[in-house]
C-alpha positions, 0 to 999 in steps of 0.5 A: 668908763674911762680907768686909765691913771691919765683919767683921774682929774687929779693927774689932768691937772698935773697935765695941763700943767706938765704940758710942753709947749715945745714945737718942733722934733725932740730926738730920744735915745733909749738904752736899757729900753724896755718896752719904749716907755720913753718914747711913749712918755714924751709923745704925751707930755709934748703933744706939740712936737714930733717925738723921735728916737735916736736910737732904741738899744735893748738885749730883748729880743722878744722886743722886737714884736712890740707894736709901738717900735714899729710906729713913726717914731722909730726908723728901722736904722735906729733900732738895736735889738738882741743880745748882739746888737742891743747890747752897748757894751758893744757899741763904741761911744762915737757911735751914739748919736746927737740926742736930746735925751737920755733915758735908761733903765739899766739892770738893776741886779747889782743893787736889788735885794733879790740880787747879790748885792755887790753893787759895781764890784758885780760884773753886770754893773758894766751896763750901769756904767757904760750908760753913765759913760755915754751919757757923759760923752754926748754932753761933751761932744762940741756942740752938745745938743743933751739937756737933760737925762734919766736913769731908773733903777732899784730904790737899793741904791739909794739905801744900801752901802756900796763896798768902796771904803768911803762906805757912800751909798750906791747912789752917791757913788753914781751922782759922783760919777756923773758930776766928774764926767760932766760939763760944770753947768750940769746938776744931777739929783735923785729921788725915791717915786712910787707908782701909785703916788701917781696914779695906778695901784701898784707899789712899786718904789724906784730910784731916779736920777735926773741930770739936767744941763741948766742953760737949758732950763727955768731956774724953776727945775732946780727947786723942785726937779722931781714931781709931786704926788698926787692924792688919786689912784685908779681902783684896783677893782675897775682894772680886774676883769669880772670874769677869771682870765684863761690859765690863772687856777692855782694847780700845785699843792704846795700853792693850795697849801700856801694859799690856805695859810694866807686865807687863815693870816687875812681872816680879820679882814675877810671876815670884817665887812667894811673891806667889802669890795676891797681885795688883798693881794700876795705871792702865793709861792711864798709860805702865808705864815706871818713867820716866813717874813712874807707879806700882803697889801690891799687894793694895790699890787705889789712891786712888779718885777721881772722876778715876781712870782704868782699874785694871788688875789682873793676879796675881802669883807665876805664872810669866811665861809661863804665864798669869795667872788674873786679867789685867782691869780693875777693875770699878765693883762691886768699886771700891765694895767697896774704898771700903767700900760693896756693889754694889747701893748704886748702881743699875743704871739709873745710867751707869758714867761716874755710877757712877765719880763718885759712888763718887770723890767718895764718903767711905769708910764705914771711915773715916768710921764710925770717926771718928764712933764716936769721936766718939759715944762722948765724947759727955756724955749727960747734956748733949745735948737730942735734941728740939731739932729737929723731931720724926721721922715714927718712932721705929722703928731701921733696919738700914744693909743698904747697908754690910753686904756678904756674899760666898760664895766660890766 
């Protein structure tokens, strides 16, 4: 049985939909990359063209055992690892190369709750505006081959004030940046998405900014630049394993006696059997006292970052003193089924403590797949030059194996 979020009939349609038919090679540059999600996300939404990467920029270094960056749509030249050279601090803005696009995922320490909250008064912002910098130089560059970009970053800038004394939020100051810097032909807008409005259960609520240069596009786009919901989830339940994974035992006491105050708070739906089959989720190293202002979802993981802590999961609808025939925590492989990926997407060779990170600091391939497949599907045909950039090493279309998960239920 198929439990991918791409197998929910709801987002086939959105596929057929979405589907680029766009031909030839389509010329990516990443920063901030993560784990190639991009890359990834436009192999699927544009099945008819040769997606390549123009350059991958990550300070990861554990990045770099990621089986997909090693695939046909990366030349090893075009791939920027580590601190030294995956940081584009480093990097001046002639040395970016002619892309086609623009997708980034800069830190989002600034703006996030859990952060400091300083926005661009943080020195860490300087990534933030670096990228917004080199976006702005390539659209200027005589001819300019951009059309169009995409930044992901916490939802808090979209929220939160910024401490400039016009009292703009974040995400003002951002766009404004932009409009400044960019050609007059460019609109730039943003938008809160959640992962599981599309399709994989997790509530994870990020903030994306999409710049999209018009001459390229439909008129359509700039109605609805940002892609609709769909009414479909894959159940939490079809991507956790039926038997405990190695190493997900609570062993502190401090977790037995969190986990006995969370037992005590989900009574009402323990007990209750109309949630039979359903499972409550929450972080077993935060106090369960309603108090403490720690909170829990049901069917859906909670927003995972690269600083979540334990997931804890328990069933529901079973009775309270009888047992419960799911009683762990989460294990990495099914946190990076949630945000949309497989397990073999990361290696074995990589700690968990990388793992934990790299599927945090991850996009979420629902939502991103989306937002790009709307974004293909206004794309003028007639007016985009494929041959702009360097010429690929193949012509030849490969099968995106890392978001195709399949899952026989036992």
């Amino acid at each position: 049985m198929d439990v991918s979020w791409q197998s929910l009939p709801a987002w086939h349609n959105l596929f057929l939909e979405f589907t680029s038919s766009l031909v030839g090679t389509l010329f990516c540059l990443e920063l901030c990359g993560g784990m190639g999600t991009a890359v990834m996300c436009l192999s699927l939404m544009t099945p008819m063209a040769f997606i390549k990467s123009s350059g991958f920029f990550d300070i990861d270094k554990t990045i770099s055992f990621l089986p997909h960056l090693h695939s046909i749509h990366y030349e090893e030249e075009s791939l920027h690892i580590g601190p030294v050279l995956g940081n584009i601090l480093n990097i001046p803005l002639h040395d970016f190369h002619d892309s086609h696009c623009v997708i980034a995922g800069p830190p989002c320490s600034p703006f996030s709750r859990r952060g400091l909250r300083k926005g661009f008064d943080d020195p860490r912002a300087a990534v933030f505006v670096k990228t917004m910098d080199i976006i702005i130089h390539l659209s200027l560059r005589e001819p300019s081959k951009l059309m169009f970009f995409i930044l992901e970053t916490s939802d808090e800038v979209m929220l939160s004030s910024s401490n400039s004394s016009s009292g703009q939020t974040h995400v003002n100051v951002i766009i404004q940046y932009l409009v400044e810097g960019l050609p007059r032909w460019w609109r730039v807008s943003s938008s809160i998405l959640v992962t599981q409005d599309f399709g994989s259960p997790q509530k994870r609520s990020r903030a994306y900014i999409l710049g999209i240069d018009r001459r390229y596009f439909k008129p359509g786009i700039l109605r609805q630049p940002f892609p609709r919901s769909i009414d479909a989830c894959v159940p939490l339940s079809s991507l956790i394993s039926p038997f405990p994974p190695a190493g997900t035992t609570y062993t502190t006491p401090e977790w037995r006696i969190n986990l006995q105050q969370w037992k005590s708070r989900l009574r009402q739906y323990i007990e209750n059997k109309s949630f039979k089959g359903r499972v409550g989720i929450f972080d077993v190293c935060r106090h369960g006292d309603a108090r403490y202002g720690a909170s829990f979802t049901i069917d859906a993981v909670p927003t995972v970052t690269a600083s979540t802590q334990q997931l804890y999961m328990i069933s529901l609808g079973e009775g309270y003193n009888n047992g419960h025939s799911i009683d762990r925590l989460l294990s990495l492989d099914e946190l990076a089924l949630c945000q949309g990926f497989c397990p073999g997407a990361i290696p074995l060779c990589i700690s968990n403590t990388c793992k934990k990170r790299l599927i945090g600091n991850s996009m979420s391939p629902a939502v991103l797949s989306a937002l790009l497949g709307n974004v293909m599907s206004c794309l003028n045909i007639s007016r985009v030059d494929m041959d702009a950039c360097s010429s690929p090493s193949s012509s030849r279309i490969y099968p995106l194996d890392i978001l195709t998960y399949r899952h026989k239920k036992t």
